[in-house]
N, C-alpha and C positions, 0 to 999 in steps of 0.2 A: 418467584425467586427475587430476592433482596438484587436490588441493582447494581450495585458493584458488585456481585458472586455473575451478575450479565455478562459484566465490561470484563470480569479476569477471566471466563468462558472464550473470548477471540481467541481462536486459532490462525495463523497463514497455512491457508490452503492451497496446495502445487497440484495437487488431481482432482481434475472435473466431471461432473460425470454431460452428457448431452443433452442436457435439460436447459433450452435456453430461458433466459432471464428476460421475465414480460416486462415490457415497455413500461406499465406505468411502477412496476418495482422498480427498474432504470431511475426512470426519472425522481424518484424520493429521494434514491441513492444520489442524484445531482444535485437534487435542491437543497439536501442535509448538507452536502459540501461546498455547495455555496455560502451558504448560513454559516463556514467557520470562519472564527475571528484571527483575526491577522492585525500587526503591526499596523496603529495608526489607520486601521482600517481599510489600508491599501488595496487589500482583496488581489494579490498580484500574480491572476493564475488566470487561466483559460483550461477547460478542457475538453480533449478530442477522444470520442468515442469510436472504438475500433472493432467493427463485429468480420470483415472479412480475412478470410484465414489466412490469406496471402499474404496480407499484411502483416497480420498479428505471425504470423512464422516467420518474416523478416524484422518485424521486432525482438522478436525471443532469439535471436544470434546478433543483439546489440550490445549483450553484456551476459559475462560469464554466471551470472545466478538471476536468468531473466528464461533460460528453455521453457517454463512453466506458462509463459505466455502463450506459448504454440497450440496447446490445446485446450486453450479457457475459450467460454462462448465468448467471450470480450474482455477488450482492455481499456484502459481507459489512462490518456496519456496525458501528464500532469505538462503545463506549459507555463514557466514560471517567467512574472517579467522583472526578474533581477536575477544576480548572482552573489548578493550581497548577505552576513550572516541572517540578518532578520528574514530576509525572504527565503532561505532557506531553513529559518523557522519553521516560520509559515506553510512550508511546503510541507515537513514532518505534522503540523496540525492538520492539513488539508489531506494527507495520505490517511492517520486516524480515523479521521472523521469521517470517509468514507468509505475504510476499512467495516469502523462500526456500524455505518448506515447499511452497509449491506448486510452483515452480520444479524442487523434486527430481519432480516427478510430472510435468515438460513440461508444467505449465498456468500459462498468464501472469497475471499482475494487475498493475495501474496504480492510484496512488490517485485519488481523488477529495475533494477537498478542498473539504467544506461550508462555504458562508460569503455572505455577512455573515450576523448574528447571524436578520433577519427567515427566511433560508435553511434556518438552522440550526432555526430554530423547525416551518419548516414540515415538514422532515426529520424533526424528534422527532415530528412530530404524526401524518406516515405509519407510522412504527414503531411509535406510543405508548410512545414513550421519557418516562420521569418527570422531571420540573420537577429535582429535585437531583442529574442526569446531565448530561453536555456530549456531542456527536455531531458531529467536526469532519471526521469521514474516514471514507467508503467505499470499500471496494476492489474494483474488478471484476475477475472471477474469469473467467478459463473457457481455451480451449486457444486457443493463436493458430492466424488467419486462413492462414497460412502464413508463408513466410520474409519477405515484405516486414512482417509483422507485427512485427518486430521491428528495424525499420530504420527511421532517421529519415528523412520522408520530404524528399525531392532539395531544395526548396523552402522548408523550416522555416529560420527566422531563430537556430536555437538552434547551442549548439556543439556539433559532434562532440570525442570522444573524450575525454582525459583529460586536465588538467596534468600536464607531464613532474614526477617523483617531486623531482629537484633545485630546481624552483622552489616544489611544494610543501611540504616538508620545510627546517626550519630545525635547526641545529643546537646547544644550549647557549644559545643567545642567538635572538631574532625577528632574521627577515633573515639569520643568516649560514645560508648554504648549501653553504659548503664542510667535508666533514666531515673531522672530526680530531680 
């Protein structure tokens, strides 16, 4: 498979099946996220791997599109050291990247998005994450349920598929779409 037909293959996966994810796939999946670039090279993250279900079910009632946590074999909690837009770049590169990295191992993740701030409090308070850390994203981790795991399902209000490339894409100027 040509490599970009790989990269537009990622799915976020919400259902896991009980297949936990070996150690040394883990750890690819950390090393490939460590290796992403960030502003100035700051590298402004830490992260905390979450395999007990206690836990990871008190994360997944920290934000209303985060339930999905509760039954991943793991999460993995992004611990950003700003709050600034560049680190919050950063944060969206370092979620890809090892979104992807597991992806290359056939294991799905879906974020989880901590929020509002009382959420986020209580999130740092299960990890004991430090007062001059932010914690807005969990990712759950583990191998999809099967094939419907990775299918919207019949019912969701959302959109399938993708904006066709020409309405996307403007050329020299916003709005014009015709190239030349």
């Amino acid at each position: 498979m040509v490599q970009t037909e790989w990269l537009r293959s990622l799915r976020a996966v919400r259902q896991f099946s009980d297949k936990p994810v070996a150690d040394d796939v883990l750890i690819d999946i950390l090393n490939t996220g460590r290796w992403t670039g960030s502003s100035k090279n700051t590298q402004p993250w830490d992260l905390v791997v979450v395999k007990h279900r206690e836990t990871l079910v008190g994360l997944s009632k920290c934000g209303a599109f985060a339930w999905h946590i509760a039954t991943a074999p793991l999460g993995l909690a992004l611990v950003m050291h700003g709050d600034d837009p560049w680190t919050c770049m950063d944060e969206g590169r370092l979620i890809q990247n090892l979104m992807l990295a597991a992806w290359a191992h056939d294991v799905g993740a879906c974020i989880g998005s901590i929020y509002p701030a009382d959420n986020e409090q209580r999130a740092r308070d299960l990890l004991g994450i430090p007062k001059n850390r932010f914690l807005r994203t969990v990712l759950s981790v583990g191998y999809p349920s099967g094939p419907d795991a990775l299918r919207l399902p019949p019912n969701t209000p959302l959109p399938r598929g993708r904006r066709p490339l020409d309405v996307v894409v403007s050329w020299e100027r916003y709005g014009n779409h015709a190239r030349g």
